[in-house]
C-alpha positions, 0 to 999 in steps of 0.5 A: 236803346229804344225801339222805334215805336218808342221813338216815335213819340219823339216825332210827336206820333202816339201808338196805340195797339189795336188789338186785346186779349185777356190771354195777353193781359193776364200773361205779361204779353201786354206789360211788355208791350208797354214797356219795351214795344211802344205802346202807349194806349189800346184801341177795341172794336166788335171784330177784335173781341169777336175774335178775342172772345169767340175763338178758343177757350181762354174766356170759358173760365170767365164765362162759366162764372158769368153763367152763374150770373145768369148772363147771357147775350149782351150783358155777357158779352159786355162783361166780359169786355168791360173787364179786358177795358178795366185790366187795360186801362189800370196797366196803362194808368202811368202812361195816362198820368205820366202824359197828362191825359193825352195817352194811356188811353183804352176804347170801347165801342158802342154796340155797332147796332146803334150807328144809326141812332143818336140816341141810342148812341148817348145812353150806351156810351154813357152806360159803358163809361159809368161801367167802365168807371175808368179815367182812361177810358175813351168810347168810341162811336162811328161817324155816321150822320147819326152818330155826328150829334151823339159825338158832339154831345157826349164831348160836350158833356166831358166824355172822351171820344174816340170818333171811329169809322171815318173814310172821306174828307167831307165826313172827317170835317163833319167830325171836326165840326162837331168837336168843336161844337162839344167844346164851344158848347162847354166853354159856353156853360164855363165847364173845364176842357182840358179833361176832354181828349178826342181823336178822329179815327181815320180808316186806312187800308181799307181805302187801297183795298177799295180802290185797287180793285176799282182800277183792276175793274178801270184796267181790263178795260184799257188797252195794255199798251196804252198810256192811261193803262201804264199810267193807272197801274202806277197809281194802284196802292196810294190812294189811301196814304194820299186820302190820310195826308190830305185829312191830315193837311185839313187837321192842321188848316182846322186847328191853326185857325182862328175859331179853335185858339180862344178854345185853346186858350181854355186849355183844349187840345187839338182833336189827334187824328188816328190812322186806323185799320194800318195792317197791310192787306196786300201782301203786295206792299211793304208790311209797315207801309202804313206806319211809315207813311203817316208819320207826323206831329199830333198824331196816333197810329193805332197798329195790330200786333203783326205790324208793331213787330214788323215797324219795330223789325224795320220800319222807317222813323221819317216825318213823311206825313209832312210831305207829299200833300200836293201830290195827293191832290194830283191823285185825287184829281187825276184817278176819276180823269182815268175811270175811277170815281173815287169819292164815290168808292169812299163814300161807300166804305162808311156803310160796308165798315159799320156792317161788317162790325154788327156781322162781327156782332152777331158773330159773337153774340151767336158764338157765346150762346153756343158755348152758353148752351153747352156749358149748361148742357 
């Protein structure tokens, strides 16, 4: 019987692993993944490969013959990258062919150091994807004001994307914005877009983590018998499920509009959201509550390891992601009456999410020049 990330796919949801390991390629761990866990595409970032490359000895072999090379800071790390990219991508190759494109899908990410630069942004992510030399590659660049032109640009241009770090509503309809401004723009020059698959990489638990500690800060505040103190600590840990529901309810207003079907008619596909970052961080709530909550058509969930098995374990196969949009709107109405600014608690994660990727970064970059030194040495 298949597991229920398998089944997944049934209710229109993708899942994607959010996590590689040359240990786990090389093993046979991510094979059986694909095969028996559900998995049909990878995502990376600079903190999963900070925490790949940088911990352990499992790349010391592989960094030894680059040293050989005379690799040393990025070019290292990047080679090192690339490969795990390339290893993934050919094991996932039937799964991209086998969905005509939409899934078997590998991301790497532009240097975290480019958030702010469109430019810079557009030559790496070309650079990587010539490097890459993969059909299933997908780069992903951040959502920042700068990063927007870079990901329209690169669309138009027929590279698939991976829009990575969104948080508000007023970004993630920026970043559908520039989607469709890539394909108009193609469709414009006569250039095919059915080759072109993106996704929104919509950050999850991040938001909870963000706004519980505003309403701990809100709580101590009230009286413990009041009505507004029962009431807010009623509301701790739905914050981010209702932000997601509500990007998700604007994706299908977007995508069902008029401006998207001649695009369609082209052969364009909807821009999937992806729930990103669903590892539950409060071990208060339940291990899968981000997976169970998001489920629904035209969707990708990308999960860390620990919480595959824990769906797989005994997560839930509902739609939910088709319900609940009103009462989303009722929280995100309802928690600034109560002391919570909670746009402004968002808006700030953009920022803290793009900065906590170059400290994982430079983590790397430090950790590999240690191991270079010694290895000379």
């Amino acid at each position: 019987m298949p597991c229920r990330a398998q089944r997944l796919l049934d209710l229109g949801q993708s899942v994607w692993l959010d996590y590689i390991h040359r240990r786990e390629l090389q093993s046979g761990v991510f094979a059986a993944q694909v095969r028996d866990q559900g998995v049909v595409g990878v995502t990376s970032n600079p903190t999963i490969f900070q925490q790949a490359i940088g911990q352990g000895s499992d790349y010391d072999a592989a960094i030894r013959e680059r040293l050989a090379r005379q690799l040393a800071g990025v070019p290292l790390y990047e080679s090192l990258a690339i490969e795990d990219v390339q290893t993934a991508c050919d094991a996932l190759l039937p799964v991209f062919e086998r969905s005509g494109g939409l899934d078997g899908r590998v991301s790497i990410e532009v240097s975290p150091r480019l958030a702010h630069d469109s430019d810079g942004t557009v030559e790496e992510a070309r650079r990587l994807k010539a490097a890459v030399a993969r059909a299933n590659v997908m780069i992903k660049v951040p959502a920042t004001a700068e990063g927007l032109p870079a990901v329209r640009a690169l669309l138009a241009e027929g590279t698939c994307v991976n829009v990575t770090l969104i948080f508000s509503l007023a970004r993630y309809e920026q970043v559908m914005e520039a989607y469709l401004g890539g394909l108009e723009s193609r469709a414009a020059r006569g250039q095919p877009l059915a080759p072109v698959v993106s996704v929104a990489s919509f950050f999850v638990s991040r938001v909870d983590s963000k706004v519980d500690a505003a309403i701990e800060q809100r709580l101590a505040t009230l009286p413990a018998d009041s009505v507004e103190h029962v009431e807010l600590a009623d509301l701790r840990g739905q914050a981010a499920v209702a932000n997601a529901k509500l990007a998700y309810s604007r994706f299908r207003e977007v995508f069902d509009a008029p401006r998207f079907q001649p695009l369609a008619a082209l052969g364009a596909r909807v821009q999937r959201p992806l729930w990103a970052s669903t590892g539950t961080k409060n071990p208060a709530y339940s291990d899968t509550l981000y997976v169970d909550e998001l489920i629904g058509p035209d969707t990708v969930n990308t999960i860390p390891p620990r919480t595959l098995a824990a769906y797989n374990d005994h997560g839930v196969l509902d739609p939910r992601l088709l319900r609940g949009a009103d009462e989303a709107r009722t929280l995100f109405r309802r928690l600034p009456e109560l002391g919570v600014p909670l746009d402004d608690l968002i808006g700030q994660l953009e920022e803290e999410g793009v900065a906590a990727f170059v400290k994982s970064f430079d983590s790397l970059l430090a950790t590999l020049e240690e191991k270079r030194a010694r290895m000379a040495g």
